[in-house]
N, C-alpha and C positions, 0 to 999 in steps of 0.2 A: 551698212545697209541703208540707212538716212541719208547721203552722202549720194547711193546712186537711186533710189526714189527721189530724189530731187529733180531728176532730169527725165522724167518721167511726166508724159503729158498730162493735162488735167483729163480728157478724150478717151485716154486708155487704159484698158483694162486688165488687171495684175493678174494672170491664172497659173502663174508659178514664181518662187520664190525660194533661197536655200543656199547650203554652202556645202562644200566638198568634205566628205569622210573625214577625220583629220588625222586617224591611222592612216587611212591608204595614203593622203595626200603626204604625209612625213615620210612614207618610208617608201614613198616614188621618188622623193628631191634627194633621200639617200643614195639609193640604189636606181641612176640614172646613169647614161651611158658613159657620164664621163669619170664614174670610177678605175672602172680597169685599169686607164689611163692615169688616174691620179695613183693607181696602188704603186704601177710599175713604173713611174717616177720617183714616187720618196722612197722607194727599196732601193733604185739604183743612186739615186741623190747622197741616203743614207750609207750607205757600204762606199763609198767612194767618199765621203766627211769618216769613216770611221779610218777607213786606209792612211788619209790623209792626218787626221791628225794625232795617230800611232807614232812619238816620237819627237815630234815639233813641242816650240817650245811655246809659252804662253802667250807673246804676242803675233805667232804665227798661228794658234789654233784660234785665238777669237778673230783674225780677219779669216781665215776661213770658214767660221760658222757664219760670221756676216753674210759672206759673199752668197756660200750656199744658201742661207736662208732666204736669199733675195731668186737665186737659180729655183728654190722650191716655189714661185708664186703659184705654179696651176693646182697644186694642193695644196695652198692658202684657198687661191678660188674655190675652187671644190668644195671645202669643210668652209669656209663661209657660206655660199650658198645654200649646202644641208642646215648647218646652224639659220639662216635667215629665213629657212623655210616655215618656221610657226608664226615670225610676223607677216608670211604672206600667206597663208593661212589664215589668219586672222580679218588681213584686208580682200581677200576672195570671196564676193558674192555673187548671186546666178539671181537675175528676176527677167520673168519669161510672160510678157505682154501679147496685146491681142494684135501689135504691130510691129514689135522686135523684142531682139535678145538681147538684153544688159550683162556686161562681166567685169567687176571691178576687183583690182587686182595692185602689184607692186608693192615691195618693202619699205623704201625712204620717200620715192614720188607715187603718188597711189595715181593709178589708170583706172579710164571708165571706158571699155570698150562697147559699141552698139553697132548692131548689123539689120537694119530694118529686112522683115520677110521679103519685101519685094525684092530683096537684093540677093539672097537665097539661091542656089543650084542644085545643094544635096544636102538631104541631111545622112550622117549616115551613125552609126554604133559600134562602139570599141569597148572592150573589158579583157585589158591585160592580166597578168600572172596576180599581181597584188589586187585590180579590180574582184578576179574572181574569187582570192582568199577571203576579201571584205563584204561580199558580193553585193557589189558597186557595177557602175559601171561612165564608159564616157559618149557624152552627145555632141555629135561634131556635125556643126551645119559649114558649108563650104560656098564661098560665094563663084561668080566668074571671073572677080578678078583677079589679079596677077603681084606680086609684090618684085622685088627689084630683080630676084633671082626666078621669075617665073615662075612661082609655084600659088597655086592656088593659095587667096588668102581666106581662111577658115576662122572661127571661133567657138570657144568649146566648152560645152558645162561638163565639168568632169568630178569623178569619184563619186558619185552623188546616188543615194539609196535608192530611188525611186525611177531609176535610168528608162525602164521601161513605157513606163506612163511618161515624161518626160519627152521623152521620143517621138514616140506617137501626138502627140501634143503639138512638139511642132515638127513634126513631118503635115498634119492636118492642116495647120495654119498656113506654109508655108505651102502648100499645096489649093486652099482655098484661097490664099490674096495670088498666087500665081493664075488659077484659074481666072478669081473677079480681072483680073488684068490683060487677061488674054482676052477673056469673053464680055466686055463693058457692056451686057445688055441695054439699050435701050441710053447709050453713053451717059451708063451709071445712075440712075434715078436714086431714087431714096432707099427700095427694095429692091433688090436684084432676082426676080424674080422668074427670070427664065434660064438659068444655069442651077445646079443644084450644090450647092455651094451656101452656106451657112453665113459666113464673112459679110457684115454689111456695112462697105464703106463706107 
């Protein structure tokens, strides 16, 4: 959290702060899409190393655990990533300014991601299966732009207890610096005074 209050202007103002559930957040990096996928690999990987080495003699079974264990990477992947998920849990933080949203994140290179509100499109709310058991939820603001595969590029405070007030927070923000930007009364004075809009640039 030191780390991403650092880059954090002297000008702005902190009115949210916090980190992700660390129930839900463990046991979403579990139970994420690419299990299925890792089950019915190391079942067919396994049954196919036990056929194989039914018979063979000893330097024929350890080059076939070798090989295999190398055929098993996508769960290696898999259970590494579950396993590295409590140091990125650890390095996930959420701090929510009166001009953007801060997300600092990653296992070995820690990332600081920021989305200034003016850059903002949508905010919108999500609270999957585990959100609603923890009753968490996730804030996903969404900008206009586009990343390599054209999908809107978004940023998101998630699992986080308070999802509601959160939301509304900056849905507000991101709605009042939208408006002061559309509406520059008076091309911006000190008090913005003839738009009804709180935000004062």
């Amino acid at each position: 959290m030191k780390d991403l209050k650092l880059l954090i202007g002297e000008n702005e103002e902190i009115f949210y702060e916090g980190k992700p559930d660390k129930k839900c957040y463990i046991l979403e990096s579990i139970f994420n899409p690419m299990l299925p996928f890792a089950v019915i690999w190391a079942i067919f990987d396994l049954t196919f190393i036990s056929g194989a080495l039914s018979g063979q003699n000893n330097s024929m079974a350890l080059f076939m655990i070798l090989f295999m264990s190398v055929h098993l990477m996508p769960v290696w992947i898999y259970l590494g990533g579950a396993l590295f998920s409590i140091i990125r849990y650890r390095n996930t933080n959420y701090v929510v300014t009166d001009r953007a949203i801060y997300v600092s994140g990653g296992v070995f290179n820690r990332t600081i991601n920021t989305k200034p509100f003016a850059e903002l499109s949508h905010i919108d709310l999500h609270r999957g299966v585990f959100d609603q058991m923890f009753n968490v939820g996730d804030v996903i603001a969404t900008t206009s732009q586009t990343d390599e595969k054209g999908r809107p590029v978004a940023i998101n405070i998630s699992s986080i207890k308070n999802y509601a007030e959160v939301f509304n927070l900056v849905k507000k923000l991101q709605a009042d610096i939208y408006s002061d930007t559309m509406f520059p009364n008076d091309l911006r004075p000190k008090e913005n005074h003839g738009y009804k809009t709180k935000y004062k640039g």
